[in-house]
Z-matrix of the N, CA and C atoms (Angstrom, degrees):
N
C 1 1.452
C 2 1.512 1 108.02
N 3 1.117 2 108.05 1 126.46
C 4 1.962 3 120.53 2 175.99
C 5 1.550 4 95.08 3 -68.88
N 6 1.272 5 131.71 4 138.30
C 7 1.461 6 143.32 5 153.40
C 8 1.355 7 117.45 6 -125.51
N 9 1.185 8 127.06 7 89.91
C 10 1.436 9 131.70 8 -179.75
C 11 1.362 10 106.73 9 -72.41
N 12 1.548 11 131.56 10 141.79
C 13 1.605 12 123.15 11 -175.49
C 14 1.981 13 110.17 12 -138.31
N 15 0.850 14 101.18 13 80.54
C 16 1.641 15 100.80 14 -179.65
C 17 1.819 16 94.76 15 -107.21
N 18 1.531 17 91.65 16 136.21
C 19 1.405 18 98.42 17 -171.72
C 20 1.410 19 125.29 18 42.87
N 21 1.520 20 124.26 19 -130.93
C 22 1.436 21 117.48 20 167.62
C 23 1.599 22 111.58 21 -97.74
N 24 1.477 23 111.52 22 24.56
C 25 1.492 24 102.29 23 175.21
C 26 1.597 25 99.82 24 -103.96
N 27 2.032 26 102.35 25 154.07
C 28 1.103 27 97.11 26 -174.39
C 29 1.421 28 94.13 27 -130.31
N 30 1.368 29 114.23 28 161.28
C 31 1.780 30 108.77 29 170.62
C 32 1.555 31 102.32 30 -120.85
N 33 1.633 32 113.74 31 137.03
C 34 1.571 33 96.32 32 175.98
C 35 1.887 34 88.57 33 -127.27
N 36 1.433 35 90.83 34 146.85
C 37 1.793 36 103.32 35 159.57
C 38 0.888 37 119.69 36 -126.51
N 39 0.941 38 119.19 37 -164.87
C 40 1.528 39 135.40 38 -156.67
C 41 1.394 40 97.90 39 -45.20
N 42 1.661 41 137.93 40 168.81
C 43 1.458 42 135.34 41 147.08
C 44 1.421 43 104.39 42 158.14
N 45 1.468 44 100.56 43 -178.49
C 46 1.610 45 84.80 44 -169.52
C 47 2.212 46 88.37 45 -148.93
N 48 1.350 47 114.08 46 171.77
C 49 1.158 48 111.63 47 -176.26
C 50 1.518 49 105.93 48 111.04
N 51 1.843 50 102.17 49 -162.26
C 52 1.367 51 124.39 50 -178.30
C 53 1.174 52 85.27 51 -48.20
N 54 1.208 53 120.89 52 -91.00
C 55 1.809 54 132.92 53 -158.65
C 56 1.595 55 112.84 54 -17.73
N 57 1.142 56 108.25 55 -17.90
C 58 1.740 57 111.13 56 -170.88
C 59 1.474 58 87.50 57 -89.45
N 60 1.087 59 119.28 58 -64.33
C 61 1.616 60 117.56 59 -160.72
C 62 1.815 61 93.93 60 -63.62
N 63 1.022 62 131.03 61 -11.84
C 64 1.685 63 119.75 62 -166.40
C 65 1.800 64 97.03 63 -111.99
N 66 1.025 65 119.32 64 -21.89
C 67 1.910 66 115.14 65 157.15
C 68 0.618 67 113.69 66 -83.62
N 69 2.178 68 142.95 67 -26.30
C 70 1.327 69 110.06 68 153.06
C 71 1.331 70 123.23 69 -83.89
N 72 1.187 71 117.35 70 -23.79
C 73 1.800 72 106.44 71 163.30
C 74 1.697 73 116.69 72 -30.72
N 75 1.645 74 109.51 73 -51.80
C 76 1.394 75 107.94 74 177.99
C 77 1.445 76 112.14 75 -59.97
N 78 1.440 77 121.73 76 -41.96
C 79 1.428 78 127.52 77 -151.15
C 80 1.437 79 97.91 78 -64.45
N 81 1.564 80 117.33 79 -24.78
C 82 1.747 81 123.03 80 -162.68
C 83 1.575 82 103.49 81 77.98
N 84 1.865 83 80.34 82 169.87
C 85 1.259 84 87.28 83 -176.98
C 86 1.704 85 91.44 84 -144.75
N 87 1.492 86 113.07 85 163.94
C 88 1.117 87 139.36 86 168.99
C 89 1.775 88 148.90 87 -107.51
N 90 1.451 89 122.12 88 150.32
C 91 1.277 90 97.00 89 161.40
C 92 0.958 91 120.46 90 -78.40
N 93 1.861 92 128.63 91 134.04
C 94 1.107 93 126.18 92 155.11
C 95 1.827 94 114.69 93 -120.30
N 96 1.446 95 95.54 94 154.43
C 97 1.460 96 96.86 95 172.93
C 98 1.628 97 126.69 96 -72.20
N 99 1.487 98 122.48 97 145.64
C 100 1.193 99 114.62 98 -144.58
C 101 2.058 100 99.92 99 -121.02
N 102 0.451 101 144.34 100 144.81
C 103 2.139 102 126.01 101 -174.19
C 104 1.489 103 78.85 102 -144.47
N 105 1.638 104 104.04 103 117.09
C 106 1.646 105 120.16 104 125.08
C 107 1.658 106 134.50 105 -107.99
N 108 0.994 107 132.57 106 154.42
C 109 1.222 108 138.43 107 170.42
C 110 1.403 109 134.22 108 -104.37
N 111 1.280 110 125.92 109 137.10
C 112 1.704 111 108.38 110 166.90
C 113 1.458 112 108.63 111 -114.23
N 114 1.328 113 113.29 112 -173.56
C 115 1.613 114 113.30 113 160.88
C 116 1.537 115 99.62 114 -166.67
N 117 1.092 116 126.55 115 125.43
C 118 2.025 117 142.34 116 -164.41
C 119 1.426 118 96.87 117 -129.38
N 120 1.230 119 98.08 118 -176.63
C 121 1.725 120 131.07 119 178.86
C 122 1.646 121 104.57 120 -140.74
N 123 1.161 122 116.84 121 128.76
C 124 1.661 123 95.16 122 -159.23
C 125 1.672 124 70.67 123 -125.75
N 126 1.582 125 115.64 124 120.62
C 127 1.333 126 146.76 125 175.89
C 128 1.759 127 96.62 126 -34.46
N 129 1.391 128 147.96 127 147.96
C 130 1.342 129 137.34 128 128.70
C 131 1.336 130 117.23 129 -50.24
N 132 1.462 131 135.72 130 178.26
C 133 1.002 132 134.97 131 -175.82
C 134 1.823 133 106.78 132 -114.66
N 135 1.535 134 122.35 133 -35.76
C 136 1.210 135 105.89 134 148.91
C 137 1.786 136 138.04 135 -93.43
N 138 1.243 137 104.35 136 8.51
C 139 1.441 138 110.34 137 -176.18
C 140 1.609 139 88.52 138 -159.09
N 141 2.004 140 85.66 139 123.18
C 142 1.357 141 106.41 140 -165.78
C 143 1.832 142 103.96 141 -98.12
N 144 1.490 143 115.52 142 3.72
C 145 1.426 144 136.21 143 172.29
C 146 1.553 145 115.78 144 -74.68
N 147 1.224 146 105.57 145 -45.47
C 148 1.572 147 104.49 146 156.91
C 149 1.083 148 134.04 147 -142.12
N 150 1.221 149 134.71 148 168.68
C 151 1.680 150 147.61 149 -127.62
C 152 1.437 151 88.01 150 -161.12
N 153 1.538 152 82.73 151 172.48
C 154 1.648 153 110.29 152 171.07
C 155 1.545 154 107.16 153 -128.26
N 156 1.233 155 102.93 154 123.06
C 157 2.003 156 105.74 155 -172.08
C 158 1.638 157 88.45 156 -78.87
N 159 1.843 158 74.98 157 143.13
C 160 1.973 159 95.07 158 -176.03
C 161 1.664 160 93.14 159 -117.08
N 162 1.261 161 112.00 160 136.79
C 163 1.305 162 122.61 161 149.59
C 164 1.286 163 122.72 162 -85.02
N 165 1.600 164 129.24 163 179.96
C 166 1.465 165 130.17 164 125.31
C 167 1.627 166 98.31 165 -177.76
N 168 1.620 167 109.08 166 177.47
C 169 1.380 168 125.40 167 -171.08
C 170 1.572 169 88.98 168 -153.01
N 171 1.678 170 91.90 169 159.76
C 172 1.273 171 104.79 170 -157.67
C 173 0.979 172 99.70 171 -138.08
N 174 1.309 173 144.95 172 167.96
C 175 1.489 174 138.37 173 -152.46
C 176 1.497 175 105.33 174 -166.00
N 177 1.548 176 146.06 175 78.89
C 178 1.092 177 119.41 176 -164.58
C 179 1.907 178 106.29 177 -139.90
N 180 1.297 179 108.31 178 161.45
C 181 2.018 180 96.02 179 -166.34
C 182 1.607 181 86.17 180 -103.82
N 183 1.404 182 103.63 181 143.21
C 184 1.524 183 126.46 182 170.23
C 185 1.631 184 110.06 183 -123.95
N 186 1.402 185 123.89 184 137.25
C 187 1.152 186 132.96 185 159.00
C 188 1.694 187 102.04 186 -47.58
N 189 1.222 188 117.58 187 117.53
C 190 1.800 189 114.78 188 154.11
C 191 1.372 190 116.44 189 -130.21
N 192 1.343 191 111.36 190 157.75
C 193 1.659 192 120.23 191 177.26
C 194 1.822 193 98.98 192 -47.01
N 195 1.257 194 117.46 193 165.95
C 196 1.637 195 117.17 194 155.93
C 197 1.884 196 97.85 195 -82.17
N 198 0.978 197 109.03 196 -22.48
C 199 1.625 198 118.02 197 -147.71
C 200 1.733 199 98.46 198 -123.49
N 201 1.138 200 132.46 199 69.18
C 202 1.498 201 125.54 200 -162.41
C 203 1.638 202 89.27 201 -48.58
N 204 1.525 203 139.01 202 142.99
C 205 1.195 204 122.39 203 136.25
C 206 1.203 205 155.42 204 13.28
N 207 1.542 206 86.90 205 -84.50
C 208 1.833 207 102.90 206 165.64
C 209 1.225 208 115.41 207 -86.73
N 210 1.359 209 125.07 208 34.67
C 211 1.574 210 136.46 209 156.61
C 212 1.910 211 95.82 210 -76.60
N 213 1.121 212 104.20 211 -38.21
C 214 1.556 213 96.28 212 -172.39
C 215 1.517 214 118.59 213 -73.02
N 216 1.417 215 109.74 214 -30.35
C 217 1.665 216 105.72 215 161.21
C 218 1.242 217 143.98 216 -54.86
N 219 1.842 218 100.18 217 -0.72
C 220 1.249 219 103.17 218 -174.45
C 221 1.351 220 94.53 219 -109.92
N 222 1.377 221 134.09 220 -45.02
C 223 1.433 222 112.98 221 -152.17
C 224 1.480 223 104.11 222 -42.67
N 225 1.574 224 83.34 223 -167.42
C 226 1.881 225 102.04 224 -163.26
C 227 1.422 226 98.58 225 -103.40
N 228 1.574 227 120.08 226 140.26
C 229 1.423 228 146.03 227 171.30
C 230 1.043 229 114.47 228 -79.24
N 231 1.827 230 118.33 229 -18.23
C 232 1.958 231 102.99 230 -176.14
C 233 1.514 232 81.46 231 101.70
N 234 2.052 233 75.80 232 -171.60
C 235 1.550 234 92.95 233 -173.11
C 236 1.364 235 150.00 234 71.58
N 237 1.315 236 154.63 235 162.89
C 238 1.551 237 128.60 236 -148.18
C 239 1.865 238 108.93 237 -84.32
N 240 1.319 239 84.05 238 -22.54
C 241 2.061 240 93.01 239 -179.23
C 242 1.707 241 102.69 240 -75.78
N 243 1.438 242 117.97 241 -20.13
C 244 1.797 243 100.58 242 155.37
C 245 1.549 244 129.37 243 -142.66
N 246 1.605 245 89.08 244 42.71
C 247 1.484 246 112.02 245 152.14
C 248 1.673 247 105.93 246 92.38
N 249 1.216 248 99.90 247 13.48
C 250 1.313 249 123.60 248 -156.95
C 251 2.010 250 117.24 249 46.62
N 252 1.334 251 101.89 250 71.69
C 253 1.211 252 102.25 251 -165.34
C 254 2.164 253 83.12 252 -132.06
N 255 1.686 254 110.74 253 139.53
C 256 1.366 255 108.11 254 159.77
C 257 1.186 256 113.23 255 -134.47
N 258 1.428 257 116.68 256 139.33
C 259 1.749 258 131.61 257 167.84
C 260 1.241 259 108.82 258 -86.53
N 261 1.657 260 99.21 259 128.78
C 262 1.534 261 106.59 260 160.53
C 263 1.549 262 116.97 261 -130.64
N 264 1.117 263 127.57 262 160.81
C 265 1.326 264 136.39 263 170.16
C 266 1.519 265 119.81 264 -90.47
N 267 0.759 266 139.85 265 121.48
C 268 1.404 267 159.28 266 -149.99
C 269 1.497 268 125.61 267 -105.08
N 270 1.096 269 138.79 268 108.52
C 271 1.648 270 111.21 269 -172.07
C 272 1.565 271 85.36 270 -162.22
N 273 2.094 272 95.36 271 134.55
C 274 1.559 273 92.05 272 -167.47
C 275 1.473 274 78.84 273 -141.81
N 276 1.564 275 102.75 274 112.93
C 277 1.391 276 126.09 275 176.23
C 278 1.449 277 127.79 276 -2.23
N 279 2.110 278 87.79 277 68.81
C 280 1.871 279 89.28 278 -173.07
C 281 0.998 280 129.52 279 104.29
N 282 1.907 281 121.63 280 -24.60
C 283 1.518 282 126.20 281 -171.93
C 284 1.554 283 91.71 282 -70.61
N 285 1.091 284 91.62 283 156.28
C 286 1.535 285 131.75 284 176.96
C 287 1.380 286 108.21 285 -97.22
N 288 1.919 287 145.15 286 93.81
C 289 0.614 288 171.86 287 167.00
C 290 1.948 289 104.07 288 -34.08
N 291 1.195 290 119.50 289 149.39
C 292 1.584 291 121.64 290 163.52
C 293 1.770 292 98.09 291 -65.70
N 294 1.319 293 140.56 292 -14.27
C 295 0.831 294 100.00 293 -156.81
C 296 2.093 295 79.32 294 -107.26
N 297 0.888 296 108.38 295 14.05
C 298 1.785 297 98.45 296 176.11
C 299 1.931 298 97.03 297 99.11
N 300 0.859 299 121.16 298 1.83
C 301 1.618 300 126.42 299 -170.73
C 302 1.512 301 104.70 300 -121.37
N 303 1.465 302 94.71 301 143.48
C 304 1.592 303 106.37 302 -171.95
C 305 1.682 304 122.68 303 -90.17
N 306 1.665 305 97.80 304 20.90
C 307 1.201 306 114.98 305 -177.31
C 308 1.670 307 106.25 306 -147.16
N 309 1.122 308 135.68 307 166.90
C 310 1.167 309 130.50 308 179.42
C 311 2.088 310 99.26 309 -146.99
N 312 1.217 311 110.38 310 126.74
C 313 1.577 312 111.71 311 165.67
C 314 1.440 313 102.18 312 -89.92
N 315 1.619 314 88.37 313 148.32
C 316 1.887 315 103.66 314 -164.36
C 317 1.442 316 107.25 315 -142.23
N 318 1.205 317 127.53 316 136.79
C 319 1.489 318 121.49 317 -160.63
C 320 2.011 319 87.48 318 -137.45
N 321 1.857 320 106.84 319 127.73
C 322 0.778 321 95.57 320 152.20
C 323 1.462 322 120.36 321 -150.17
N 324 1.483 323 129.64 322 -170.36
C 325 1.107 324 112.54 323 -168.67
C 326 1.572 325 118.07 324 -102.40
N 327 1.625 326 125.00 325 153.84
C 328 1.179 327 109.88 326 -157.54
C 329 2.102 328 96.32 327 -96.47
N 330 1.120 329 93.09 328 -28.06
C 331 1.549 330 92.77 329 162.18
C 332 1.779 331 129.72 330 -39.45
């Protein structure tokens, strides 16, 4: 992964490893809300032929990266296999982005 560092701005590209888990450490992380679901057959107790189908959903907040990690393995490297176009992630010591995020993804062209 490329990390360019002038002042508190950082640039990250593409890469994979420690460095992923230590740019999103910087990027932070958040609560977000989390939804699972089930769906059963819950046996009768004298007739094991039929049941009563059980639903439910689950609703619960987990700490997550803003920036999962392996978000960084994907951006784009350039070059003719992506049009020569590269993504980077952006993060300048703390600013607060237009989009409300303390990082901004930026795509540009190497042409």
């Amino acid at each position: 992964m490329l990390c360019l560092e002038t002042s508190n701005a950082k640039i990250f590209c593409q890469g994979t490893g420690g460095t992923n888990e230590w740019a999103a450490g910087l990027l932070g992380e958040a609560w977000m809300q989390v939804y699972g679901s089930s769906i059963g057959h819950q046996q009768g107790h004298t007739d094991q032929s039929h049941g009563t189908p059980s639903a439910g959903v689950t609703i619960s907040e987990q700490r997550k990266f803003l920036v999962e990690p392996s978000r960084f393995t994907t951006l784009r490297r350039g070059g003719p296999k992506n049009n020569f176009l590269v993504d980077c992630i952006v993060y300048n010591g703390g600013e607060i982005f237009p989009t409300g995020q303390p990082y901004a993804l930026l795509t540009f062209s190497q042409r």
